[in-house]
C-alpha positions as CSV (number, residue, x, y, z in Angstrom):
1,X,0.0,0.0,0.0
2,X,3.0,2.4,1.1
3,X,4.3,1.9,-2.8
4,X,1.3,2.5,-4.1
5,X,0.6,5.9,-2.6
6,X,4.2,6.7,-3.0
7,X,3.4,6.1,-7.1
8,X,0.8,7.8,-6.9
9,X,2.1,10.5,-5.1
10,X,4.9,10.9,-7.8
11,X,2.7,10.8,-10.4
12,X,0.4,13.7,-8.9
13,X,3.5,15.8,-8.3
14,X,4.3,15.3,-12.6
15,X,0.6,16.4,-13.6
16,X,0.7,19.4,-11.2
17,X,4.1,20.2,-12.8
18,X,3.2,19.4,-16.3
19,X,-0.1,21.8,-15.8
20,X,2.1,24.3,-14.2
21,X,4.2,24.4,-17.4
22,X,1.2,24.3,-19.7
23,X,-0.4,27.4,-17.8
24,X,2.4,29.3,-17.9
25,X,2.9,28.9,-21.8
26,X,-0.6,29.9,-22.0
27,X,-0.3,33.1,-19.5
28,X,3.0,33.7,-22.1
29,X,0.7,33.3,-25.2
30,X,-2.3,35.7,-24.2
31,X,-0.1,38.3,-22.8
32,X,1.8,38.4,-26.2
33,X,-0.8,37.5,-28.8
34,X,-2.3,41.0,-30.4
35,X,-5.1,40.9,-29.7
36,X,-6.8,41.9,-26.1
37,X,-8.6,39.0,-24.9
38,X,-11.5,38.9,-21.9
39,X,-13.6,36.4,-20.0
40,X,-16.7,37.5,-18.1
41,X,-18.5,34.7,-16.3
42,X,-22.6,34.8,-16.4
43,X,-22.9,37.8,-14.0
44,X,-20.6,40.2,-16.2
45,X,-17.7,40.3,-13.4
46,X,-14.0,39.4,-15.5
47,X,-12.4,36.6,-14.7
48,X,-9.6,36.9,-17.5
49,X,-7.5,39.6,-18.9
50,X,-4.1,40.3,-21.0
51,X,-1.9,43.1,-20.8
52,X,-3.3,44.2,-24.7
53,X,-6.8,44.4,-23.6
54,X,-5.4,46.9,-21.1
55,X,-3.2,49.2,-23.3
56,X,-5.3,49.0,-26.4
57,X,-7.7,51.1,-24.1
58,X,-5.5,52.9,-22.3
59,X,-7.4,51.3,-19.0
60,X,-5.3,50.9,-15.4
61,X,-4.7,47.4,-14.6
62,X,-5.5,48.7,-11.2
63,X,-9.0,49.0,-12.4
64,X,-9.2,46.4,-15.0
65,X,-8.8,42.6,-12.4
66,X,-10.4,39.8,-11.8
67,X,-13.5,40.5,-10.3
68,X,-14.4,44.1,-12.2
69,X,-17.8,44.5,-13.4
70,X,-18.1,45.0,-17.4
71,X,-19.8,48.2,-16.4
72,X,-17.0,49.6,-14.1
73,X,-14.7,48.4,-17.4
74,X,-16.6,50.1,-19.4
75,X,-17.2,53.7,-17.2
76,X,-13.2,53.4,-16.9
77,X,-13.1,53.5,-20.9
78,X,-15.2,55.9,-21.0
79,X,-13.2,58.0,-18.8
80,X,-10.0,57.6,-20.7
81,X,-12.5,58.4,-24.0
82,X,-12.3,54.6,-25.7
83,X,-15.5,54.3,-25.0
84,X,-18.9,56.6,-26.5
85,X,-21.6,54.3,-26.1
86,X,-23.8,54.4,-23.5
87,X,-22.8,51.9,-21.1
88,X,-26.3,50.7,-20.3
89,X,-28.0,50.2,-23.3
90,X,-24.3,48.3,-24.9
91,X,-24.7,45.9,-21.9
92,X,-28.5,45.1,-22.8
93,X,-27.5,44.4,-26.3
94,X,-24.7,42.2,-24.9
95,X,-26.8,40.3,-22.9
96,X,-29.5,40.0,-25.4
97,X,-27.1,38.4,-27.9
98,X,-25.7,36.4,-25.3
99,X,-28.8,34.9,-23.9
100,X,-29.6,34.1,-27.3
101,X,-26.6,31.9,-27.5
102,X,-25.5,34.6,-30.6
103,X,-22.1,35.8,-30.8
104,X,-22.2,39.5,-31.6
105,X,-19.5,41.4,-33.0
106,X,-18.7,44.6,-34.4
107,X,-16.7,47.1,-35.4
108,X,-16.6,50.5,-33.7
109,X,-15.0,53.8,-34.1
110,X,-13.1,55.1,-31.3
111,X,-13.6,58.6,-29.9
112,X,-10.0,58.8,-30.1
113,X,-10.1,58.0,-34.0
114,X,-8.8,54.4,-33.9
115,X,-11.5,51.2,-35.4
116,X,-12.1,48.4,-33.2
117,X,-13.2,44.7,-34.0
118,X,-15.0,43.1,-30.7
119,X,-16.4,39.7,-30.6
120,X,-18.3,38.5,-28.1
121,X,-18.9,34.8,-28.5
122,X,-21.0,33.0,-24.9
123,X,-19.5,30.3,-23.5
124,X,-21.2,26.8,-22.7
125,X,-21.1,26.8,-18.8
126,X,-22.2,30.4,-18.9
127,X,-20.3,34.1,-19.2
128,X,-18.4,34.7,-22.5
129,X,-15.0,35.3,-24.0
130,X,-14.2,38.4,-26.4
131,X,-11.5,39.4,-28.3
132,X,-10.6,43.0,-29.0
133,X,-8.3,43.6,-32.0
134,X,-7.3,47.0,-33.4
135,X,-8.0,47.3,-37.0
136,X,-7.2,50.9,-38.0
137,X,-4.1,49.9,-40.3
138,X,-6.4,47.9,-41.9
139,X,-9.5,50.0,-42.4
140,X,-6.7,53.2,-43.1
141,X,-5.3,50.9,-46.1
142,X,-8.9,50.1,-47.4
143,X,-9.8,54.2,-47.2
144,X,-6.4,54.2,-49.1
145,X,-7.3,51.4,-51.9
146,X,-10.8,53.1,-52.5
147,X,-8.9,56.0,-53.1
148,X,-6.5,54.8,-55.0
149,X,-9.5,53.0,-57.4
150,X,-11.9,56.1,-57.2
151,X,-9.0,58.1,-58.8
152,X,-8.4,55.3,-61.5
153,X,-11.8,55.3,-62.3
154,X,-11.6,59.2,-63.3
155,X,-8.8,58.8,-64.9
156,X,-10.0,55.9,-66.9
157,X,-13.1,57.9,-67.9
């Protein structure tokens, strides 16, 4: 018996090791991915942030932990003027969509002139997970194509 738990003991000290590892490559993937990432569980309180989400919005990380309310997230952004919605109506929709089961996203126009993609996408046991990306260079180098072809077109003509 003695052997046994010592086995077993050895192999529970590997797993907790091996998930150690595994959670700090993915703590090392989300803080340097792009993109800012955030998980709300079913009463809007975050349970997961990366640094991007943060900077993207100029937010304090002070502010920004587990535990925050989307609509303290979302007065704080408002604050540092990412944010021109009005806070309750964009969590009605969100919860709308989310009761629903939909996954809602959108682009929005900062008020400090950059373009946002947000999806929100509800998760099976509840809450949801969104990604925030910034998409200005894009959407600036679509302006600049349409441009670019609007001008051809006279031309052409």
């Amino acid at each position: 018996l003695l052997a046994l738990t010592a086995g077993a003991a050895l192999w529970l000290i590997a797993a907790l090791r091996t998930a150690r590892r595994e959670l700090g490559l993915l703590r090392l993937t989300t803080e340097h991915m792009p993109q800012g990432l955030v998980m709300f569980d079913r009463n809007f309180d975050l349970v997961v942030t990366n640094q991007p989400y943060c900077e993207m919005y100029k937010m304090s990380p002070d502010i920004v932990k587990r535990g925050c309310s989307l609509r303290t997230i979302l007065e704080h952004r408002a604050s540092v003027g990412t944010f021109n919605d009005d806070v309750e109506s964009y969590v009605a929709r969100l919860r709308r969509a989310l009761d629903a089961g939909e996954t809602m996203s959108a682009d929005f126009d900062s008020p400090d002139g950059r373009t946002f993609c947000v999806t929100n996408k509800p998760l099976p046991e509840g809450g949801w997970a969104a990604t925030h990306e910034d998409i200005t260079p894009r959407r600036q180098a679509e302006r600049e194509r349409d441009r670019t072809r609007t001008s051809l077109n006279a031309i052409v003509e």
